[in-house]
Jmol script that loads the backbone (N, CA, C; Angstrom):
load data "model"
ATOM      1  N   UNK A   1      35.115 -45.905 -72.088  1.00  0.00           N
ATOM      2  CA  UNK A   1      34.256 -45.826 -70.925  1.00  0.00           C
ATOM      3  C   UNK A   1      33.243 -46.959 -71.013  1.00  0.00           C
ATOM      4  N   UNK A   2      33.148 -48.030 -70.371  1.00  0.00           N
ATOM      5  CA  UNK A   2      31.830 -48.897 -69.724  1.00  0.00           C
ATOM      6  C   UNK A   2      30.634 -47.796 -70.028  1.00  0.00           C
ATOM      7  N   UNK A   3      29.944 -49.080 -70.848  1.00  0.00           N
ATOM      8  CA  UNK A   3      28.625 -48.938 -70.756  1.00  0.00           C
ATOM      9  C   UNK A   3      27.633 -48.276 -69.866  1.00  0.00           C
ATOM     10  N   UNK A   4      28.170 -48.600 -68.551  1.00  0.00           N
ATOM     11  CA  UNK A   4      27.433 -48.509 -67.133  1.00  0.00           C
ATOM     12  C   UNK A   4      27.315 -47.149 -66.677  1.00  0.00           C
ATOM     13  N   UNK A   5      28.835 -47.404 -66.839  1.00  0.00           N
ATOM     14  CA  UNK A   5      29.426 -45.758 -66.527  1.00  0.00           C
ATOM     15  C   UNK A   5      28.969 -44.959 -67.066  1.00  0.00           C
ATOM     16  N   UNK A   6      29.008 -45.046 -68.509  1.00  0.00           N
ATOM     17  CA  UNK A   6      28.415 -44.042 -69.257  1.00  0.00           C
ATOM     18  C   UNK A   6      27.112 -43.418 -69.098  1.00  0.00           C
ATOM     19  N   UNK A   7      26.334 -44.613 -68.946  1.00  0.00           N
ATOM     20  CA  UNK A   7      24.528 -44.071 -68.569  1.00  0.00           C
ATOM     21  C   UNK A   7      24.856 -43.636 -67.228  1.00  0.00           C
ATOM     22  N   UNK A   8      25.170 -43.702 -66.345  1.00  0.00           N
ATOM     23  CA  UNK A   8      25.109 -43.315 -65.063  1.00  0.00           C
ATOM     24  C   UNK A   8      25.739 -42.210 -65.193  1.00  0.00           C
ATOM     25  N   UNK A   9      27.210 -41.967 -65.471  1.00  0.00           N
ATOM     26  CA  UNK A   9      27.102 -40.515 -65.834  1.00  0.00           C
ATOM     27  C   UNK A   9      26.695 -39.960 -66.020  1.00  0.00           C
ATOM     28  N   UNK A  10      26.112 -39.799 -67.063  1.00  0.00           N
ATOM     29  CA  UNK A  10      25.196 -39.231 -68.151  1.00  0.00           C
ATOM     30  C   UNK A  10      23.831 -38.468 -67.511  1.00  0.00           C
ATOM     31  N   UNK A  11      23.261 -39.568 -66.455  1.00  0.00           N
ATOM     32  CA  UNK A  11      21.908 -39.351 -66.098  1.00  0.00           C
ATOM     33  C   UNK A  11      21.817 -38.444 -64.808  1.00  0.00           C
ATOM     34  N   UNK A  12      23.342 -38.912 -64.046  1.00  0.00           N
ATOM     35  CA  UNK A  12      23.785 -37.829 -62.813  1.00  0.00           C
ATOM     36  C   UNK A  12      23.887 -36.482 -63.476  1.00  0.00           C
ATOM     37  N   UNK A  13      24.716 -35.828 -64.962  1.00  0.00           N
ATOM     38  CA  UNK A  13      25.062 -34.880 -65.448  1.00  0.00           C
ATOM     39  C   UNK A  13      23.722 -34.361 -65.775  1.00  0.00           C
ATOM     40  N   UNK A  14      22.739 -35.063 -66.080  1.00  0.00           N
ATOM     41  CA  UNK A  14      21.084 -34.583 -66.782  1.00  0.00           C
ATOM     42  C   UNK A  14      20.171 -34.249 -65.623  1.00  0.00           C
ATOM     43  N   UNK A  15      20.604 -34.903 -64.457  1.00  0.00           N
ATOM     44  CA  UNK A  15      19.664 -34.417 -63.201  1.00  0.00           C
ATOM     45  C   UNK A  15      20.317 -33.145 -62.738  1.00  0.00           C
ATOM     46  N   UNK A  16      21.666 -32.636 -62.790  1.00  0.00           N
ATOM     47  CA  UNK A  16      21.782 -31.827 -62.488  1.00  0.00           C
ATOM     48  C   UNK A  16      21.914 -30.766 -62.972  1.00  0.00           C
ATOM     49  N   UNK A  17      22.149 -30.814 -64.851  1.00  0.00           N
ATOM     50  CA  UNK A  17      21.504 -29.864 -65.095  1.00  0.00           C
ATOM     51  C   UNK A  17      19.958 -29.643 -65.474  1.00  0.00           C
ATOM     52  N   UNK A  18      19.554 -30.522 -64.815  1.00  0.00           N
ATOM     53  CA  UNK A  18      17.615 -29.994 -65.154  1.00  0.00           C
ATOM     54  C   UNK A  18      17.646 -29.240 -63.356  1.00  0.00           C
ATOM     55  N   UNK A  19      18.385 -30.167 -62.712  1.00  0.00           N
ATOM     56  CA  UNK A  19      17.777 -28.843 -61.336  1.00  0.00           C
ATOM     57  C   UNK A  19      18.392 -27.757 -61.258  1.00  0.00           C
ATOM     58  N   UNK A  20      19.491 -26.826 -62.305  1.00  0.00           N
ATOM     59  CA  UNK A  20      19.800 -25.934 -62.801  1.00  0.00           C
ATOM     60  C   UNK A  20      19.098 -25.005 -63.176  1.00  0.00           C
ATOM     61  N   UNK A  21      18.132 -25.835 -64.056  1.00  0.00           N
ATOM     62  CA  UNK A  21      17.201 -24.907 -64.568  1.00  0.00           C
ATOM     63  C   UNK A  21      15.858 -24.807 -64.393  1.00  0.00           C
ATOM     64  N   UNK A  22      16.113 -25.426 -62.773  1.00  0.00           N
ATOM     65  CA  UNK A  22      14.559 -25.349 -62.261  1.00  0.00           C
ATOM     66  C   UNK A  22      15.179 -24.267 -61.284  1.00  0.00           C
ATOM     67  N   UNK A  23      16.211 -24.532 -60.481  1.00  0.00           N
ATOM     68  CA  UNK A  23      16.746 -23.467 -59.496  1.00  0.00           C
ATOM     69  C   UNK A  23      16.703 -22.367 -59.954  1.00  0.00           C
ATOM     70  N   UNK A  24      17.734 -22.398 -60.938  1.00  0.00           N
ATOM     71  CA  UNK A  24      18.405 -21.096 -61.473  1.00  0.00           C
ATOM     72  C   UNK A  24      17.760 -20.246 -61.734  1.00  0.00           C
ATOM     73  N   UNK A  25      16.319 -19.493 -62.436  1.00  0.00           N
ATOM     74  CA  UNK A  25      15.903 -18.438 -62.229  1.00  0.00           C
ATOM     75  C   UNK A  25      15.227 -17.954 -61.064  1.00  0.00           C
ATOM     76  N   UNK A  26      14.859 -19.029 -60.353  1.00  0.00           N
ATOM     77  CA  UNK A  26      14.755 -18.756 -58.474  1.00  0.00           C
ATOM     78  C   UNK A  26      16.053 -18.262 -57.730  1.00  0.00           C
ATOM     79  N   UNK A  27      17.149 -18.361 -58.257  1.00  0.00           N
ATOM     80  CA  UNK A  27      18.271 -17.553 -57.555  1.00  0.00           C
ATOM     81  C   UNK A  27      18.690 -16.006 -58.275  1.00  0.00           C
ATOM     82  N   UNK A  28      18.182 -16.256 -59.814  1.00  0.00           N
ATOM     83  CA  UNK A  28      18.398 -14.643 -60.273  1.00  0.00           C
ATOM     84  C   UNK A  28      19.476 -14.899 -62.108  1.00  0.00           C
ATOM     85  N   UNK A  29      19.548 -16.365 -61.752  1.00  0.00           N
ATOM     86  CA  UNK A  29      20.777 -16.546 -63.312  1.00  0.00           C
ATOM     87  C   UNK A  29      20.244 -16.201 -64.289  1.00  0.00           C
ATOM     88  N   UNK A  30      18.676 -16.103 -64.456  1.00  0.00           N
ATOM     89  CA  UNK A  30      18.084 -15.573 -65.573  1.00  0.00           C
ATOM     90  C   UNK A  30      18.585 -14.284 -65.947  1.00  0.00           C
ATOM     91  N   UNK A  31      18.964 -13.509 -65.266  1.00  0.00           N
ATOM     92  CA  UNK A  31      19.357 -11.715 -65.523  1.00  0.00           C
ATOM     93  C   UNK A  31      20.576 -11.910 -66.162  1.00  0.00           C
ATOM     94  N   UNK A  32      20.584 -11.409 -67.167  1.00  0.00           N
ATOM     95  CA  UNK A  32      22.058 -11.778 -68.164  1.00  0.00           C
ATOM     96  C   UNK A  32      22.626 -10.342 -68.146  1.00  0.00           C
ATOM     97  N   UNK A  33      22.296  -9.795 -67.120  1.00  0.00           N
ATOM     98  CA  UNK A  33      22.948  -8.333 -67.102  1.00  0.00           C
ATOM     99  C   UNK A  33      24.208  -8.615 -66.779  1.00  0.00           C
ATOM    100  N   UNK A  34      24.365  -9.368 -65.811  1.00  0.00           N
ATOM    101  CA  UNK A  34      26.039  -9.921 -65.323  1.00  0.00           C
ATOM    102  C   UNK A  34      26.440 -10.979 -65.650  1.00  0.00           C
ATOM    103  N   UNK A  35      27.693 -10.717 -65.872  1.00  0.00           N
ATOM    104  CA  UNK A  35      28.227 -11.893 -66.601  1.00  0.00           C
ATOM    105  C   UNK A  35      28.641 -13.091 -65.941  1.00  0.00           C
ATOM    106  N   UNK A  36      28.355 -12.841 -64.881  1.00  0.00           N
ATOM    107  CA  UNK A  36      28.505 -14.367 -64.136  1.00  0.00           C
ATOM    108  C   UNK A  36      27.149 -15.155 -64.134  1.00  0.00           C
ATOM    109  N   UNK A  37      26.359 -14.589 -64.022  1.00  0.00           N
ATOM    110  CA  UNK A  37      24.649 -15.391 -64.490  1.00  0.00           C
ATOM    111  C   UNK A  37      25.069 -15.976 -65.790  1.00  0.00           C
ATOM    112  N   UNK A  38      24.776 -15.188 -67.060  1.00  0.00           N
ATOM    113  CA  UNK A  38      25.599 -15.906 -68.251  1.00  0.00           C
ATOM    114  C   UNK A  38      26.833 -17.181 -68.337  1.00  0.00           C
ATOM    115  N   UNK A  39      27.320 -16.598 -67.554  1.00  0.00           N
ATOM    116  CA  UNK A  39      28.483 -17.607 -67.852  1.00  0.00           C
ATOM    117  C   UNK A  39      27.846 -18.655 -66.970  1.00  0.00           C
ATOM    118  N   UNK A  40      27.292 -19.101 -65.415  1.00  0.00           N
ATOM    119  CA  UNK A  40      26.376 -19.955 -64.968  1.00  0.00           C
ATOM    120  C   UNK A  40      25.769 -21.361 -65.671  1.00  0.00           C
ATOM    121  N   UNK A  41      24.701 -19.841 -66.651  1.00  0.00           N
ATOM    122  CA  UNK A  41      23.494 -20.343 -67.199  1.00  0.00           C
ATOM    123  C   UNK A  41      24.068 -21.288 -68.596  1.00  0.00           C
ATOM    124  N   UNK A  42      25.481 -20.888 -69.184  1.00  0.00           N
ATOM    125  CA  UNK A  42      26.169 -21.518 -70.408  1.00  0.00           C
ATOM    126  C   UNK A  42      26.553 -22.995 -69.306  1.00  0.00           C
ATOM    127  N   UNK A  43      26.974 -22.890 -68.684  1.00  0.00           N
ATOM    128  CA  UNK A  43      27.787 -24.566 -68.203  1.00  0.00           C
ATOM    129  C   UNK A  43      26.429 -25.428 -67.415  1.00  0.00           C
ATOM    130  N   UNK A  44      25.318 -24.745 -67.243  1.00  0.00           N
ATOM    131  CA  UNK A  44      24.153 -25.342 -66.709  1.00  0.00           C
ATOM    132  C   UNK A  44      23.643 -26.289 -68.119  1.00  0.00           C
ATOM    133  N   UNK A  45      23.723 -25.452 -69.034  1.00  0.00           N
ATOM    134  CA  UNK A  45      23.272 -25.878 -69.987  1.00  0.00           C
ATOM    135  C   UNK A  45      24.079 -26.739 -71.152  1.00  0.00           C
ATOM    136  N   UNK A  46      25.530 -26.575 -71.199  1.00  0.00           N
ATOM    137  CA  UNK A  46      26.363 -27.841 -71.599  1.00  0.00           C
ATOM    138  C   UNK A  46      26.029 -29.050 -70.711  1.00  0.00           C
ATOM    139  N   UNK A  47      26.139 -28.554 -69.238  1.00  0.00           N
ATOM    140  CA  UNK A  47      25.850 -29.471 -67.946  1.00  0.00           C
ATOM    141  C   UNK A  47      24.641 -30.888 -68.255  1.00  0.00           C
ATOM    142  N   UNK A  48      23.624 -29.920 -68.917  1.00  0.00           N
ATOM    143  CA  UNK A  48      22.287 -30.721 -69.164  1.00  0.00           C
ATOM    144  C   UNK A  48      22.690 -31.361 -70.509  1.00  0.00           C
ATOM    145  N   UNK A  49      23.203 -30.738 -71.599  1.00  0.00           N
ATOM    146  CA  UNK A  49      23.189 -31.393 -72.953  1.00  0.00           C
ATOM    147  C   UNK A  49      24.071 -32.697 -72.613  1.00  0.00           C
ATOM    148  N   UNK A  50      25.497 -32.546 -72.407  1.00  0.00           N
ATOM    149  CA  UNK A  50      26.403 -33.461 -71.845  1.00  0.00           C
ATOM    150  C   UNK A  50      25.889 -34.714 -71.503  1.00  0.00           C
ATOM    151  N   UNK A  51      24.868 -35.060 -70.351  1.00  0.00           N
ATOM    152  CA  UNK A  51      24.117 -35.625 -69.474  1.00  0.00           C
ATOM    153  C   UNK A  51      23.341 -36.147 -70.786  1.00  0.00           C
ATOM    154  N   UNK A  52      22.395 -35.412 -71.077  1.00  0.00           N
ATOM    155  CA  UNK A  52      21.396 -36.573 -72.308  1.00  0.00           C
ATOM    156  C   UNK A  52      22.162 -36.861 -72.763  1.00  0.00           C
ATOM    157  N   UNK A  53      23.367 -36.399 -73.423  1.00  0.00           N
ATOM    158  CA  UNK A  53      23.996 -37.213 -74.960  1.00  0.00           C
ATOM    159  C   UNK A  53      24.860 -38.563 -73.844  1.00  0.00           C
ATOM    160  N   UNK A  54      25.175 -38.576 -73.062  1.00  0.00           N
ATOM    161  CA  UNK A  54      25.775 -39.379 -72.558  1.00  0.00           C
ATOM    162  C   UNK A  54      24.685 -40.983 -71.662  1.00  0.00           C
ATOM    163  N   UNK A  55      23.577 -40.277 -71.523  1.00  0.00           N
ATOM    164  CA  UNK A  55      22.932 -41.050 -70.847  1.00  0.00           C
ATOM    165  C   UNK A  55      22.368 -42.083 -72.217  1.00  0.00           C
ATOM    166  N   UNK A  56      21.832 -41.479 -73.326  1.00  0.00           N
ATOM    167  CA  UNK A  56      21.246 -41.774 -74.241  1.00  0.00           C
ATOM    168  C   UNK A  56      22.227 -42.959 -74.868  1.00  0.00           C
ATOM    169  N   UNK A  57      23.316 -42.410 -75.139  1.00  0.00           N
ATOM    170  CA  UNK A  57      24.574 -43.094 -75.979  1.00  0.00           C
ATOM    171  C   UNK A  57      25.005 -44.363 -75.110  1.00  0.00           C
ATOM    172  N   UNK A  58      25.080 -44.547 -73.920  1.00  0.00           N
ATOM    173  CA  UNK A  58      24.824 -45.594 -72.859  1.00  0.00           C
ATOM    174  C   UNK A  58      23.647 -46.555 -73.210  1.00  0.00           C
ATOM    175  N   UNK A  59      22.404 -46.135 -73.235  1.00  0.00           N
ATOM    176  CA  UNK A  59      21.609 -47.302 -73.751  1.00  0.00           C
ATOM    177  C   UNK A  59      21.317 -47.881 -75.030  1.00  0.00           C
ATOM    178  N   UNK A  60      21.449 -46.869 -75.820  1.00  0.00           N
ATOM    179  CA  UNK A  60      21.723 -47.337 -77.051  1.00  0.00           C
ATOM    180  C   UNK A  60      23.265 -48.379 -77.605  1.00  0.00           C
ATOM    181  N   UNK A  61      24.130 -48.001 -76.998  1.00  0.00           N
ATOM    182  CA  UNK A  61      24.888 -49.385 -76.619  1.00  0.00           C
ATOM    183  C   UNK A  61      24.333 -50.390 -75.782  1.00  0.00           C
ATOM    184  N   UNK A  62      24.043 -50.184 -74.911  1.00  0.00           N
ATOM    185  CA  UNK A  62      23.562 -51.248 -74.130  1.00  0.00           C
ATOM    186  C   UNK A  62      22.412 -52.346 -74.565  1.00  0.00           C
ATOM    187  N   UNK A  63      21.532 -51.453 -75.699  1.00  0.00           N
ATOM    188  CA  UNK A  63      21.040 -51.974 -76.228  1.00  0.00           C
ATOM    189  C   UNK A  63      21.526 -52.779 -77.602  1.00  0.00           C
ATOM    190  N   UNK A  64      22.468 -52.346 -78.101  1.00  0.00           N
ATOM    191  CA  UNK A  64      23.061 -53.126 -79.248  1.00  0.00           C
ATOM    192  C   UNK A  64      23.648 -54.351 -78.779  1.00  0.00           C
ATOM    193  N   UNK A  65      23.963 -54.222 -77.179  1.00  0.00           N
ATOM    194  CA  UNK A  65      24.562 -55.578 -76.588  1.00  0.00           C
ATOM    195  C   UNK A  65      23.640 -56.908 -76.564  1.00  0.00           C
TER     196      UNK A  65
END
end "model"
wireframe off; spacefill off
backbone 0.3
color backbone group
């Protein structure tokens, strides 16, 4: 994967999971009574990790360039 790509990925995947977890207990995903909140709140939150490790790993190449 390009450099480019990578941070831009990365930073699209990190914006959307941070507005995940600004939304998400305004819609109710916080209640882990059901398992679809849970299961939600798990891919919100790979969603967000994904995104930094990818955005990060992009400039830090970019910077070795």
């Amino acid at each position: 994967m390009d450099t480019r790509t990578k941070t831009g990925l990365g930073a699209a995947l990190a914006v959307l999971g941070a507005l995940g977890f600004v939304i998400g207990p305004a819609l109710g995903l916080a209640d882990l009574a059901r398992p679809w909140s849970f299961l939600i709140g798990f891919v919100v939150g790979i969603v967000a990790g994904l995104g930094a490790t990818l955005a990060v790993a992009g400039l830090v190449e970019m910077r070795k360039q």
